[in-house]
C-alpha positions in Angstrom: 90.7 84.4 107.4 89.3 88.1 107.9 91.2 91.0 106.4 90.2 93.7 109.2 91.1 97.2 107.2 91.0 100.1 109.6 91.7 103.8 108.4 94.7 104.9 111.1 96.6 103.8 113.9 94.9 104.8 116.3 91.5 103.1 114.9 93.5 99.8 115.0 93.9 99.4 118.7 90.8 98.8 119.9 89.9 96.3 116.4 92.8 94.1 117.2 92.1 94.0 120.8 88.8 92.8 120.4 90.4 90.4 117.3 92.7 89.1 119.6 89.8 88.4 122.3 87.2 87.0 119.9 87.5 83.8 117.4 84.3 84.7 115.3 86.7 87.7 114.8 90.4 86.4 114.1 92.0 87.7 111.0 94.7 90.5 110.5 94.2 93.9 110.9 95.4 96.2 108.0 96.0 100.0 108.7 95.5 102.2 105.7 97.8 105.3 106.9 96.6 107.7 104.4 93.6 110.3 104.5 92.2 110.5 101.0 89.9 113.3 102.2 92.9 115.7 101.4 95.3 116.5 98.7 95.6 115.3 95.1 94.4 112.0 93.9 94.7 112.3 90.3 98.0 111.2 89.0 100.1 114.0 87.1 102.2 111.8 84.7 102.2 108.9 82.8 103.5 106.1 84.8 103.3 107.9 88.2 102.4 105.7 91.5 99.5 106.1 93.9 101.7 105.8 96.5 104.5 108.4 94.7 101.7 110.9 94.5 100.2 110.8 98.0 103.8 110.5 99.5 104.9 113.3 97.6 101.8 115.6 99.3 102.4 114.8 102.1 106.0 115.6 102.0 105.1 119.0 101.0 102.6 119.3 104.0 104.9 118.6 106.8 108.1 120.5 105.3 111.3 119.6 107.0 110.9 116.1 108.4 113.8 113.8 108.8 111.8 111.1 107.8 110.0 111.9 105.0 106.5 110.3 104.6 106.1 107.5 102.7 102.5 106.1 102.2 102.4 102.4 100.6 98.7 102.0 101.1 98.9 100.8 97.8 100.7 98.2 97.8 99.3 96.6 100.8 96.3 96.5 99.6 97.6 94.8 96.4 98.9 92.4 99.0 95.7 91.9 100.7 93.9 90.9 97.0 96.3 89.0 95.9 96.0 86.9 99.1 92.0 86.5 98.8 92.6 86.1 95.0 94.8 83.0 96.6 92.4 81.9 99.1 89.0 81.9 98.4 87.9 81.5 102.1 89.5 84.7 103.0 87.2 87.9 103.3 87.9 91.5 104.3 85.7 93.7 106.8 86.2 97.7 106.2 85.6 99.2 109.5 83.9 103.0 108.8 82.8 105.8 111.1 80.8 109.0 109.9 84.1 110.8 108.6 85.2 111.5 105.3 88.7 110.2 105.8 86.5 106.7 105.8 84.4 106.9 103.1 86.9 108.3 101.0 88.9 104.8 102.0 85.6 102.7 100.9 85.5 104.4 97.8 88.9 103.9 96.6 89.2 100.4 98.3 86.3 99.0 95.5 89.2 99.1 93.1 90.9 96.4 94.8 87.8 94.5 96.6 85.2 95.1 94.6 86.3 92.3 92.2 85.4 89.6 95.1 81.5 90.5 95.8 80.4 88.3 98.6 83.7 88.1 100.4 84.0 92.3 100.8 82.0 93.1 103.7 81.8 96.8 105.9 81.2 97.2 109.0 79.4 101.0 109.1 78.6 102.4 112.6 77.6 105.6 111.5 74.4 107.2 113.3 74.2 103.8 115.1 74.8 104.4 119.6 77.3 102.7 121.1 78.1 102.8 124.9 81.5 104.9 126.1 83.8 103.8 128.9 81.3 105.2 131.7 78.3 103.4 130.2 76.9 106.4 128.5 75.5 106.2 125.2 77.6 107.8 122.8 77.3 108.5 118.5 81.2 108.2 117.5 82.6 109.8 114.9 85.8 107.5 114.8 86.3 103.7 115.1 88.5 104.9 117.5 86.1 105.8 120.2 85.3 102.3 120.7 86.1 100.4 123.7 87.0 96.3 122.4 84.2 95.5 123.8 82.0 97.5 121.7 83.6 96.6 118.5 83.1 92.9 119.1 79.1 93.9 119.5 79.8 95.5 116.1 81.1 92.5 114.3 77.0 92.1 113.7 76.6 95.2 111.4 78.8 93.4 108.9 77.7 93.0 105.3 78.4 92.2 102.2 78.6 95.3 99.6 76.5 94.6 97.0 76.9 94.5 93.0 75.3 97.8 92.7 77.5 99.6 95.4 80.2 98.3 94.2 79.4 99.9 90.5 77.9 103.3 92.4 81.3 103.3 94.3 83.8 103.0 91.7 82.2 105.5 89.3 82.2 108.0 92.7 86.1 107.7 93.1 86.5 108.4 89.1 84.1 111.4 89.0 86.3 112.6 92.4 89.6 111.9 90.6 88.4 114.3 87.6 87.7 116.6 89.9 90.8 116.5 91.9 90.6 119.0 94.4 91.9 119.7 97.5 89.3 118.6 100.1 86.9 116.1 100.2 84.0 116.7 102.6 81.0 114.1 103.4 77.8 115.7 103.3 75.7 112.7 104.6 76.0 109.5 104.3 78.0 108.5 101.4 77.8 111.6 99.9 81.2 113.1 99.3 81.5 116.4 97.6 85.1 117.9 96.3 86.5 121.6 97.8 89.5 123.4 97.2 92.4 122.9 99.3 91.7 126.6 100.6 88.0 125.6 102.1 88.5 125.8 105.4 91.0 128.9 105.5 88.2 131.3 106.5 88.1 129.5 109.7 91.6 129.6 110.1 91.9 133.3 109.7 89.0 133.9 111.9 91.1 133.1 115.0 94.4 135.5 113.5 94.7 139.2 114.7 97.1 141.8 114.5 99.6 140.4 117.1 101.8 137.5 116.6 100.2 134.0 118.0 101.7 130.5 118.2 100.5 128.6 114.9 100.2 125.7 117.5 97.4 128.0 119.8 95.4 129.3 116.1 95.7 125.7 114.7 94.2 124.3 117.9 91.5 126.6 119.0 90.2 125.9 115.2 90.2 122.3 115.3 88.6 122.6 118.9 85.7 124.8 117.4 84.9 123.3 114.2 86.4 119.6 115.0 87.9 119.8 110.9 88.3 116.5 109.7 91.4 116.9 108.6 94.6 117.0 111.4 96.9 119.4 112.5 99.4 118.9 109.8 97.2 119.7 106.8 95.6 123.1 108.7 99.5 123.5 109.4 100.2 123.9 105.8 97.3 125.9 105.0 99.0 128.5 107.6 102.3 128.2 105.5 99.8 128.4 102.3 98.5 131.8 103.7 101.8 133.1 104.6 103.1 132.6 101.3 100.2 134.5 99.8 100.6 137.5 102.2 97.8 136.8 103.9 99.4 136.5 107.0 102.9 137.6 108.3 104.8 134.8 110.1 108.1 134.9 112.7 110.0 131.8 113.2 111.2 129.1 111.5 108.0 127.8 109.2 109.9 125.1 108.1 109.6 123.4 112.0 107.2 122.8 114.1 103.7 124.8 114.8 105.0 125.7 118.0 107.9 126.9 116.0 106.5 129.7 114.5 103.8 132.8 114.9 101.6 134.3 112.5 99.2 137.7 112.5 97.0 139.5 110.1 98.6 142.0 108.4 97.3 145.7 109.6 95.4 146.2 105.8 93.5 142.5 106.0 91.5 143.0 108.9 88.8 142.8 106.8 88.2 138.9 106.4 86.1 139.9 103.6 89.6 140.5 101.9 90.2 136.8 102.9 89.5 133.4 100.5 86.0 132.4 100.2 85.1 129.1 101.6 83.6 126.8 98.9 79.3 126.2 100.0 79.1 124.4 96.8 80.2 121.5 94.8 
């Protein structure tokens, strides 16, 4: 029995297609919903949930939603480790890309896996080429990229993590829980370094001016320039972040929608030195 943890839906789809197509493969595929590159991770009260914490940032980051989010990460993983603690033939595969979202995931998964070395393997494509629906020779940057096909080529990068990772990795997610900041950011390889939740508002402001755009249009053209690891929702927020700080002037309902809402500079900011600093450091 494999254990076939993904980060995100749409990572998923083309694992269990080539799980479904390949017996060397056959297992379950678990979805971790969450990006741990963002938000708090450090709980804020004695007897406070993972899940209650990450649920309750998320909630603030898409205001307004009928259905709130409600990320139980958690307590499928507990699942999972309970089930190989069960079962000592079952193993689990963590399928990682070169994004911080991902390595964030490894890190905080060694709490639950790391107590069964030899049967926690990861399957890490990062810098390796892989070949794109055309044929054409492609470096993703998400499990998603993959065609089936490609995946079940993959299945061979599989390894155990070793003793010494495992011991590297767990005192990584402690020293990144101290820290507790807003942003998590992979600066090579495994190497994830903590940034304040207002690191990438430079950017953001950099595509503002003086008359009223759709937060949709400045959200997008920013994620299509700088390809921000982080989504539309969290940039979103940071938008309702800068609002709320007078940084920019908004009109529309910012408790709806990007497309909902539009946002400018204020006529005495034009100066983005006047703007936050992104973070260069640690």
């Amino acid at each position: 029995m494999i254990y076939h943890i993904v980060i995100g839906d749409m990572a998923a789809v083309p694992v269990a297609e080539a799980v479904a197509g390949n017996t060397e493969m056959a297992g379950e595929v678990v979805v971790i919903k969450d990006l741990l590159n963002l938000g708090p991770i450090a709980k804020t009260e004695e007897g406070q949930k993972f899940s209650d914490l990450r649920s309750a940032f998320w909630q603030q980051v898409v205001p307004g939603d009928k259905n709130p989010t409600l990320v139980d990460d958690t307590e499928r993983m507990l699942t999972v480790s309970a089930a190989m603690a069960h079962n000592e033939e079952a193993v689990a595969w963590l399928w990682v890309a070169p994004w911080p979202a991902d390595i964030c995931t490894w890190l905080w998964l060694t709490k639950y896996l790391g107590k069964y070395p030899g049967r926690f393997f990861v399957v890490n494509i990062a810098g390796l080429p892989f070949l794109d629906a055309n044929g054409k020779v492609f470096y993703p940057k998400n499990i998603s990229e993959l065609a089936p096909r490609e995946v079940v080529k993959a299945r061979r990068l599989a390894r155990p993590v070793s003793y010494a990772e495992i011991e590297t990795d767990t005192e990584d997610w402690r020293k990144l829980t101290d820290e507790n900041k807003g942003i998590r950011t992979l600066e090579g390889g495994k190497r994830i370094v903590s940034r304040n939740a207002d690191h990438y508002d430079t950017q953001l402001l950099s595509f503002c001016s003086q008359q009223f755009q759709k937060a949709s249009r400045i959200v997008s053209q920013a994620m299509g320039k700088f390809n921000f690891p982080t989504g539309d929702l969290y940039l979103g927020w940071r938008l309702r972040e800068l609002i709320n700080g007078d940084l920019l002037r908004a009109q529309g309902d910012t408790t709806k929608t990007l497309k909902d809402f539009e946002v400018k500079i204020p006529s005495g900011l034009l100066d983005f030195g006047d703007t936050p600093e992104t973070e260069t450091g640690a």
